[in-house]
N, C-alpha and C positions, 0 to 999 in steps of 0.2 A: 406556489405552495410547496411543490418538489424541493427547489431550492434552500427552505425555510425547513426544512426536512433534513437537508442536507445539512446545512448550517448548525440546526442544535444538536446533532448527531457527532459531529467533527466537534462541538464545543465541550462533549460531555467525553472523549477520547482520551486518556493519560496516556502521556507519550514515554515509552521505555528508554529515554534517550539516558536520564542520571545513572540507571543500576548496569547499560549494559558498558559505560565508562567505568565505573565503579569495579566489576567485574575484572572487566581487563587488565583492572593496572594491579591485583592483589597480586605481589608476589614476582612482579615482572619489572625486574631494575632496565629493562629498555625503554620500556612503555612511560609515553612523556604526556605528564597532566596538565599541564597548560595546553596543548596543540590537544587534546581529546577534550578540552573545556570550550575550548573554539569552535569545536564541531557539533559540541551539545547543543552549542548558541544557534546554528546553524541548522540542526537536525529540528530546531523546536519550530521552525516557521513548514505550516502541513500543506501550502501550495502558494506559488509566485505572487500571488497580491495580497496576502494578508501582513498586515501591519501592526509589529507589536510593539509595546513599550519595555523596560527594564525588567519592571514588576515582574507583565506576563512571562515574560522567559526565566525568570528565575524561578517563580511558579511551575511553570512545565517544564526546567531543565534539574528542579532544585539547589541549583548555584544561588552562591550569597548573592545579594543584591550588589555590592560594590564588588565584587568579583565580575558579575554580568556589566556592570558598567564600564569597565575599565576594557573587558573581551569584545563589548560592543564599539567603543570607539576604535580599536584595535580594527575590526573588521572593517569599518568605516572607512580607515584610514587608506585598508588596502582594496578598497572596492567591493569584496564580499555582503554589504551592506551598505544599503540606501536610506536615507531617513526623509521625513514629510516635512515640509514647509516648518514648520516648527522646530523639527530639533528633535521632538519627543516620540517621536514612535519611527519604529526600523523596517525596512523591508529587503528582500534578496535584490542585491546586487548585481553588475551585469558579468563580474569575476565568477560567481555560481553561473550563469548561463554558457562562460566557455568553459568553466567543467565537464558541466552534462554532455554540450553540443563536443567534446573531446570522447568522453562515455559513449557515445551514440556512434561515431565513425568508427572507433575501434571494437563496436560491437553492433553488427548489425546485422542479428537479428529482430530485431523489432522494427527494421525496415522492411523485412522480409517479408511478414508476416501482414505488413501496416494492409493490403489489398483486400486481403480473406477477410481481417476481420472487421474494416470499414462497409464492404458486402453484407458482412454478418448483421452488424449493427444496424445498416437500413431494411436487410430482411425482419429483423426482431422489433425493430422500434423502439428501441433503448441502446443503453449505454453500452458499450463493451470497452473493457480496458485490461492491459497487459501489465499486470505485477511482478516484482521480481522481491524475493525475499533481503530484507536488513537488518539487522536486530530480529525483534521482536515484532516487526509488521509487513508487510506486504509493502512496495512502491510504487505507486505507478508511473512505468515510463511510456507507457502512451494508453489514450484514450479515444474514443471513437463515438460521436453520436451517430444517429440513423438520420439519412437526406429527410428533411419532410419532418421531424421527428417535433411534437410539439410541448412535449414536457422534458424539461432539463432538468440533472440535479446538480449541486456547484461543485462539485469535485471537477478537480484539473487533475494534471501531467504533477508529481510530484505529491500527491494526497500519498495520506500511510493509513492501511487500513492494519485494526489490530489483529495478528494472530489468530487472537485466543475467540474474536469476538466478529468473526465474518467466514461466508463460503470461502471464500478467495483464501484465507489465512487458513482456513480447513482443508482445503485443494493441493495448499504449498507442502502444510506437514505430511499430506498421504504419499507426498513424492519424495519424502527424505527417506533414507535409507534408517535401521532401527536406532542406532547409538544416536545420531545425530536429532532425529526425531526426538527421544526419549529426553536429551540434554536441553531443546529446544522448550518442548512440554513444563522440565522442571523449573524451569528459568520462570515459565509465563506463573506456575504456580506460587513461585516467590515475588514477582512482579504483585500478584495480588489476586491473579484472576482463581475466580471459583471452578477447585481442584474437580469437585462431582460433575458439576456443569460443563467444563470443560471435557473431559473424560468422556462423559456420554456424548454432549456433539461427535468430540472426535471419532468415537466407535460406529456413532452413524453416520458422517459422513463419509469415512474408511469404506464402510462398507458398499453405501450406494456407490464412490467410486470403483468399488473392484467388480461390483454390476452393470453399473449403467455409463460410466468413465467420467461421471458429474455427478457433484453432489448441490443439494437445494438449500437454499439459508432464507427460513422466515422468519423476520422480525428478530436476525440476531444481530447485527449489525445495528439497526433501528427498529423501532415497532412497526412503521408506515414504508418501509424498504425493504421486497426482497430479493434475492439474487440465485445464479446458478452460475458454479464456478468449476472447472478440470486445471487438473495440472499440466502443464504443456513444457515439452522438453529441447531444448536446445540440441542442436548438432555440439559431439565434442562434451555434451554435461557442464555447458558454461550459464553457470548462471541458474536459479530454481526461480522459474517462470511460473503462473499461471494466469489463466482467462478469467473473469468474470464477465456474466452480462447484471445491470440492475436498474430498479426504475420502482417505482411505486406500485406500491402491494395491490391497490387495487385494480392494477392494470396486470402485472405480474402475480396471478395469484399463483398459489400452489400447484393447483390444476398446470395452468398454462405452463408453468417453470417443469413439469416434468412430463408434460405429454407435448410441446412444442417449440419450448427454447431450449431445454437440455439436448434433445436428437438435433436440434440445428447447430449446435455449438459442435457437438459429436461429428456430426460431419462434415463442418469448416478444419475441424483437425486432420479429419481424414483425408481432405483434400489434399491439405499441405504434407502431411505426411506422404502420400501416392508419389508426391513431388521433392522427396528428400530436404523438406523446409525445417520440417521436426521431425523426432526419432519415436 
């Protein structure tokens, strides 16, 4: 059921991947739209096994359709994509996996880190995963269930949670500094998201951050999903990290996410930080 949870969750997510290309290239005679067209293709698959066809990615990238055809055999060509017995639908490549696995050695901490919050997550009995901000969503580069843990949800290493519309993506804004924050915000408003809704989440979760150092997401992300997420800070300021843990609301009620998963997330940070892991 979690899973099924997850699924229509992630299907109902508009990916910011068209406007923050769009963006970039206004005004910039460096900035090369073919090679940011390629990575739109790339940006639209939301974790390692889903399999899309032309359509779907033109849909979630809004490239033409013969534009996405032409990008997609391209990608084919060089390994960045894999296609199904058929021909007709794509998926990541093993060229994206020496990316990441390249990502991951020249940056590790999320190896650092990987102990505490694998602990965390079989203390909690859900999910815990480590986001690092992209655009317009959160990434996750890793993920953790709890030993034992008997409900899953399908998010993997690689899922994008939006911004505008999760703790995690609430977590990340409280730890931007104000210009950046503010630039961030107006982006999601032009993206589409609701400027009052938006606005208020983020003034309360601001808030319970600079209170309790986590703030709680019910039913924002999904209606049957809640989560408790901090912003967690790299040695050095590389990189805008944060923690979620999540699982199903009614295991995760409100109650529990702030009188027994937020203090334990609180002080897996603390640990690590006693230990110069984060700052």
């Amino acid at each position: 059921m979690a899973q099924a949870m997850a699924a229509r969750a992630g299907a109902t997510t508009r990916d910011p991947v068209a406007p923050d290309a769009a963006e970039s290239e206004d005004g910039d005679r460096q900035f090369v739209t073919a090679l940011a067209r390629g990575l739109q293709v790339l940006r639209a698959f939301r974790d390692a096994a889903e399999m899309l066809g032309n359509r779907e990615i033109a849909a979630r990238t809004g490239l033409p359709k013969p534009t996405v055809s032409r990008l997609t055999h391209t990608l084919l060509s060089l390994g960045y994509l894999v296609h199904d017995p058929q021909g007709e639908r794509y998926g990541l490549g093993p060229a994206v996996l020496a990316l990441s696995a390249a990502f991951l050695r020249q940056n590790s901490f999320p190896q650092m880190v990987k102990p505490f919050l694998q602990d965390l997550a079989t203390a909690v009995q859900a999910h815990v995963a480590l986001g690092l901000l992209d655009g317009l969503s959160s990434v996750y580069v890793q993920l953790w269930r709890g030993q034992g843990q008997r409900i899953v949800l399908s998010s993997e290493v690689g899922y994008r949670l939006p911004l505008a519309r999760s703790a995690m993506g609430m977590a990340t804004l409280s730890s931007l500094d104000e210009p950046e924050r503010n630039a961030l915000l107006t982006r999601l408003r032009r993206d589409g998201a609701d400027g009052m809704r938006l606005d208020q989440t983020y003034r309360r979760c601001a808030q319970e951050i600079a209170e309790h150092g986590f703030c709680v997401g019910v039913g924002i992300w999904h209606q049957d999903i809640n989560a408790v997420a901090a912003p967690i800070h790299a040695p050095g300021g590389r990189g805008r990290f944060a923690v979620n843990i999540s699982g199903p609301a009614f295991l995760l009620t409100e109650e529990v996410l702030r009188r027994d998963t937020g203090p334990k997330l609180m002080e897996t940070i603390a640990r690590m930080r006693a230990l110069g892991i984060v700052d």
